[in-house]
NUVOMI-914273 format. One record per residue (C-alpha): residue number from 1; x negated, y, z negated. Coordinates in Angstrom, 3 decimals. Layout:
+-----+----------+----------+----------+
: num :        X :        Y :        Z :
+-----+----------+----------+----------+
: NUM :        X :        Y :        Z :
...
+-----+----------+----------+----------+
//
This chain:
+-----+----------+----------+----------+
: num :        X :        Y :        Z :
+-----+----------+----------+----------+
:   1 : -310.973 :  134.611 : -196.291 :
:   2 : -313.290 :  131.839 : -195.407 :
:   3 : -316.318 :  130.795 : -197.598 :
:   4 : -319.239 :  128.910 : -197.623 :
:   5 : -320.306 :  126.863 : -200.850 :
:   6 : -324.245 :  125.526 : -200.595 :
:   7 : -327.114 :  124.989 : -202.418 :
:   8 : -329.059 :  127.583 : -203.011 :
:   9 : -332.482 :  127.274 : -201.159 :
:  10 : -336.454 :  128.247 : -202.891 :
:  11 : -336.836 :  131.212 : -200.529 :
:  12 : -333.796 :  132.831 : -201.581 :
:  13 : -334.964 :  134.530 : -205.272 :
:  14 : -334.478 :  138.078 : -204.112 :
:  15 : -330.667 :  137.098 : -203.444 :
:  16 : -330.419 :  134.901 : -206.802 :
:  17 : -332.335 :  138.283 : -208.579 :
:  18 : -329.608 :  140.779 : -206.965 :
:  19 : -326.369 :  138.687 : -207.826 :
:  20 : -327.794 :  137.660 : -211.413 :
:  21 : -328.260 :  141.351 : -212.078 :
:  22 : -324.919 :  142.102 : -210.190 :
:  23 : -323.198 :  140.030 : -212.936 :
:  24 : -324.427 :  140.886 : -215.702 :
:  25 : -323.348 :  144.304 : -215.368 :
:  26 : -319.963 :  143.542 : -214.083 :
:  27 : -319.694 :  141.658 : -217.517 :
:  28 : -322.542 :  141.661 : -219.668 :
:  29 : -321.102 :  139.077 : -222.407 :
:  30 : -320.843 :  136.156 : -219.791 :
:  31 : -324.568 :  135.945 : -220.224 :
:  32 : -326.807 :  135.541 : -222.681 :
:  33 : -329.122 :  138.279 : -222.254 :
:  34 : -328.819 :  142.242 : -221.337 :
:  35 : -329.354 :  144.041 : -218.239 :
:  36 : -332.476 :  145.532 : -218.847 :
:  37 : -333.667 :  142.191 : -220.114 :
:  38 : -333.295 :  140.910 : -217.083 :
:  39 : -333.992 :  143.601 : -214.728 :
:  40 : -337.572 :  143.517 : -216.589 :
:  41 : -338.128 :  140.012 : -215.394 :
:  42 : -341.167 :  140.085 : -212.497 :
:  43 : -340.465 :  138.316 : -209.386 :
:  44 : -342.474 :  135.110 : -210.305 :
:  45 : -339.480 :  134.283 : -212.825 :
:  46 : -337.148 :  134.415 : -209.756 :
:  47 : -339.657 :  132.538 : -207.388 :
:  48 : -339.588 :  129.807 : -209.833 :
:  49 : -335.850 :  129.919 : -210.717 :
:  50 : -335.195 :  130.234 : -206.792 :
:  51 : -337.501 :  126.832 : -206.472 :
:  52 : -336.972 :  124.818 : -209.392 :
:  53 : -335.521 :  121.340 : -208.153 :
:  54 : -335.593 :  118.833 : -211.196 :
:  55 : -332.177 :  117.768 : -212.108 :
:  56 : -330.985 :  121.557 : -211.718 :
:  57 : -328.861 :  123.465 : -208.937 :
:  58 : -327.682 :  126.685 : -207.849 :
:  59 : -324.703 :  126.934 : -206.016 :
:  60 : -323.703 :  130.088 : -204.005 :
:  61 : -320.705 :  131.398 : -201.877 :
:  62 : -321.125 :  133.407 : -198.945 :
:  63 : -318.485 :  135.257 : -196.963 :
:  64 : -318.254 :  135.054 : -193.230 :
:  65 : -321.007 :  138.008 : -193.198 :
:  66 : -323.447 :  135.472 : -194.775 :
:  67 : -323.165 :  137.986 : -198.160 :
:  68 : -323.699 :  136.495 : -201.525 :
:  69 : -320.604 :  136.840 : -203.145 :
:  70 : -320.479 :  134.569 : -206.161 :
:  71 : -322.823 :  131.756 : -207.972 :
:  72 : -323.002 :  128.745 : -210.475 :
:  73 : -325.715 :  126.674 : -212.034 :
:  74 : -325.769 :  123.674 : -213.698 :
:  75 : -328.689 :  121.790 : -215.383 :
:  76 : -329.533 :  119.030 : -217.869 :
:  77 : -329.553 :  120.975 : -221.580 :
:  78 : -332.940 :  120.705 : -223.151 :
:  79 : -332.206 :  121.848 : -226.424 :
:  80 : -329.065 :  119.166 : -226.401 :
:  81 : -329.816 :  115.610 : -225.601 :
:  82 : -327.826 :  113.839 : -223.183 :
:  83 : -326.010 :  117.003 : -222.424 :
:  84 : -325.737 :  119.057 : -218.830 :
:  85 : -324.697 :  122.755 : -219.284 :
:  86 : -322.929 :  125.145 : -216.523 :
:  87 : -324.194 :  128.544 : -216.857 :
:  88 : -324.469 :  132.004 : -214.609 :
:  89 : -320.984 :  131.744 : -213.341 :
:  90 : -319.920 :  134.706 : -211.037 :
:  91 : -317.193 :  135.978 : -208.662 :
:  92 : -317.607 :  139.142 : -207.366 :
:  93 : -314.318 :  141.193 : -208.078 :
:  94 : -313.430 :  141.645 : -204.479 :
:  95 : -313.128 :  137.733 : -204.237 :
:  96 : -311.527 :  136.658 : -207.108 :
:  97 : -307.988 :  135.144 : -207.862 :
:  98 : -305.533 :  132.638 : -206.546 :
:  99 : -307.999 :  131.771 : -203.252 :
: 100 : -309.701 :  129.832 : -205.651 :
: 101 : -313.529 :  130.617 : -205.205 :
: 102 : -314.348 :  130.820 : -208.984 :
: 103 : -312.795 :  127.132 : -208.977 :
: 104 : -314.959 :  125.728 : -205.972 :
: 105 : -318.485 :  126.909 : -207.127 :
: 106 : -317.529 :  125.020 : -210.372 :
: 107 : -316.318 :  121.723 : -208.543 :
: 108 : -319.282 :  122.267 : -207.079 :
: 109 : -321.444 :  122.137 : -210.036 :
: 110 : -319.692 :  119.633 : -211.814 :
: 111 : -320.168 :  116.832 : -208.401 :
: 112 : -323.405 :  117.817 : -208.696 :
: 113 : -323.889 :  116.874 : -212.481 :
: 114 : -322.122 :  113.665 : -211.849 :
: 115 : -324.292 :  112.723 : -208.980 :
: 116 : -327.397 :  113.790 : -210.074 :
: 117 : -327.771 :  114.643 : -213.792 :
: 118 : -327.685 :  111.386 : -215.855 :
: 119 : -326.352 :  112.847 : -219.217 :
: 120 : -323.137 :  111.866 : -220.890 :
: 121 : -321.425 :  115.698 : -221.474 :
: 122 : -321.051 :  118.604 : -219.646 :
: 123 : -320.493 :  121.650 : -220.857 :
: 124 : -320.703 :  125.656 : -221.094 :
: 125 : -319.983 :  128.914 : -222.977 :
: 126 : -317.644 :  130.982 : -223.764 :
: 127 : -318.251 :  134.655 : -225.482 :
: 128 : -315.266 :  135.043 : -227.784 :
: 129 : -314.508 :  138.049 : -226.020 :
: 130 : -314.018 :  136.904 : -222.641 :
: 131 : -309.874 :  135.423 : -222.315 :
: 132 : -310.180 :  135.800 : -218.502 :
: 133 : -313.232 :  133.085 : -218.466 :
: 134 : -311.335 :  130.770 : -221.478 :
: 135 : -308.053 :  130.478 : -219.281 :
: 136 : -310.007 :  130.153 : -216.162 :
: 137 : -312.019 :  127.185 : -217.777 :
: 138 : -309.117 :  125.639 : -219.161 :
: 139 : -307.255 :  125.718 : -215.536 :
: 140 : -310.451 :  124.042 : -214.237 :
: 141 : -310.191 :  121.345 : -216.887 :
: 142 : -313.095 :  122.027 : -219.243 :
: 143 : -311.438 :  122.013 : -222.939 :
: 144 : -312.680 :  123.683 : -226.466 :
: 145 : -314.571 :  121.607 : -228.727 :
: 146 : -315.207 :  122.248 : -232.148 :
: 147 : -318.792 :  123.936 : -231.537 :
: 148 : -319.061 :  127.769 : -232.190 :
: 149 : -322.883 :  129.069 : -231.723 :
: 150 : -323.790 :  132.210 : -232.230 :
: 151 : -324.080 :  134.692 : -229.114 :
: 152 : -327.331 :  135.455 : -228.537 :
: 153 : -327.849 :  138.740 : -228.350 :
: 154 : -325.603 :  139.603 : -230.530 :
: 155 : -325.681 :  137.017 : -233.276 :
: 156 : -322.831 :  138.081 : -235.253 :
: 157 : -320.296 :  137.591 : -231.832 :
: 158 : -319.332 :  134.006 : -231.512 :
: 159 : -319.682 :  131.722 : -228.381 :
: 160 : -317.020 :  129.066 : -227.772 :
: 161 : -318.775 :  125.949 : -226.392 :
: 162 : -316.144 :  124.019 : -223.952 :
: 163 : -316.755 :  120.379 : -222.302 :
: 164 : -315.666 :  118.831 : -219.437 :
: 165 : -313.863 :  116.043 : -220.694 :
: 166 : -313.716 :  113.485 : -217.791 :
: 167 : -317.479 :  114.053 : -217.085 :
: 168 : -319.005 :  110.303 : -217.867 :
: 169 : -322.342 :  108.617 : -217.930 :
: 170 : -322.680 :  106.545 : -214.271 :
: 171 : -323.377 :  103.176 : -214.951 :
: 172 : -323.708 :  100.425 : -211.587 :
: 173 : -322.601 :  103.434 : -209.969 :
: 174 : -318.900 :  104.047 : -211.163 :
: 175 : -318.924 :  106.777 : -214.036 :
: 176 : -318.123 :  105.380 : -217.604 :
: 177 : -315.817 :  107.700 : -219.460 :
: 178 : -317.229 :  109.165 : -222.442 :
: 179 : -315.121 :  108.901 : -225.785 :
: 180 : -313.106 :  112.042 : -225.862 :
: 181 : -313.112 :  114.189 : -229.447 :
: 182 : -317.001 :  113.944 : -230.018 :
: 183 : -317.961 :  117.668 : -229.742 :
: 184 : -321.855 :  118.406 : -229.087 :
: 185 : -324.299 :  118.954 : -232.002 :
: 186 : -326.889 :  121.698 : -231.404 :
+-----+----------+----------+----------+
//
């Protein structure tokens, strides 16, 4: 099957509302917050998640019928300096596996984050749970640091944080490598 990878556009927050929702019910601990949580949210928080530009982007796939069939974001971490985080990553079932669509939205994100996000890690997370996502990760090259957080809706389940390790800081326009080992501090 052929897919298209883009950036998602500002008019297209009913879309971003019906896969986020889509995901989170197809498995609820690869996100940080609950169905109904989410469901609850009024379309001005998917206007302005549909529109935000900033250093942020959406990425979706669409089949050949134009369908919305899997997503990725990826934006600068405010509540960890000089960090980027991937986040919202989604293949529906029927597309999944060795094709490799899971693999392109985060390629995807992660040229985008070298391009435009000027921060010196990239990262994501991991609920403890979730050995399909860790091995996945790991194939795409992001690695395990030593960072645990707690999951947030469920504080007492853990969340493994994993970086991208040959993410770097651009400097005169090649990227610098970034000392491997140094895990991020939230």
């Amino acid at each position: 099957m052929t897919y298209l990878i883009r950036r998602m556009t500002a008019g297209e927050w009913r879309q971003l509302r019906a896969i986020r929702l889509e995901a989170v019910q197809d498995t609820p601990t690869a996100f940080s917050i609950s169905y109904a949580e989410l469901a609850a949210r009024p379309d001005v928080f998917w206007q302005e998640r549909a529109a935000a530009s900033g250093d942020g982007a959406t990425f979706i796939a669409c089949d050949q019928n134009s369908d919305w069939v899997g997503s990725v974001s990826v934006e600068p971490l405010v509540e960890v300096p000089d960090h980027a985080h991937i986040h919202a990553v989604y293949v529906r079932a029927g597309h999944r596996g060795p094709a490799g669509l899971g693999a392109r939205l985060v390629e995807a994100a992660v040229h985008f984050a070298e391009q435009h996000i000027d921060v010196a890690r990239l990262t994501l997370g991991v609920h403890e749970s979730n050995a399909r996502a860790l091995a996945f990760y790991r194939r795409v090259g992001f690695r395990l640091t030593d960072q645990v957080i707690p999951y947030r809706p469920n504080p007492v389940e853990r969340c493994y944080i994993m970086e991208y390790p040959s993410f770097g800081r651009r400097v005169g326009g090649l990227v610098a490598p970034v000392e491997s080992g140094v895990t991020p501090q939230a």
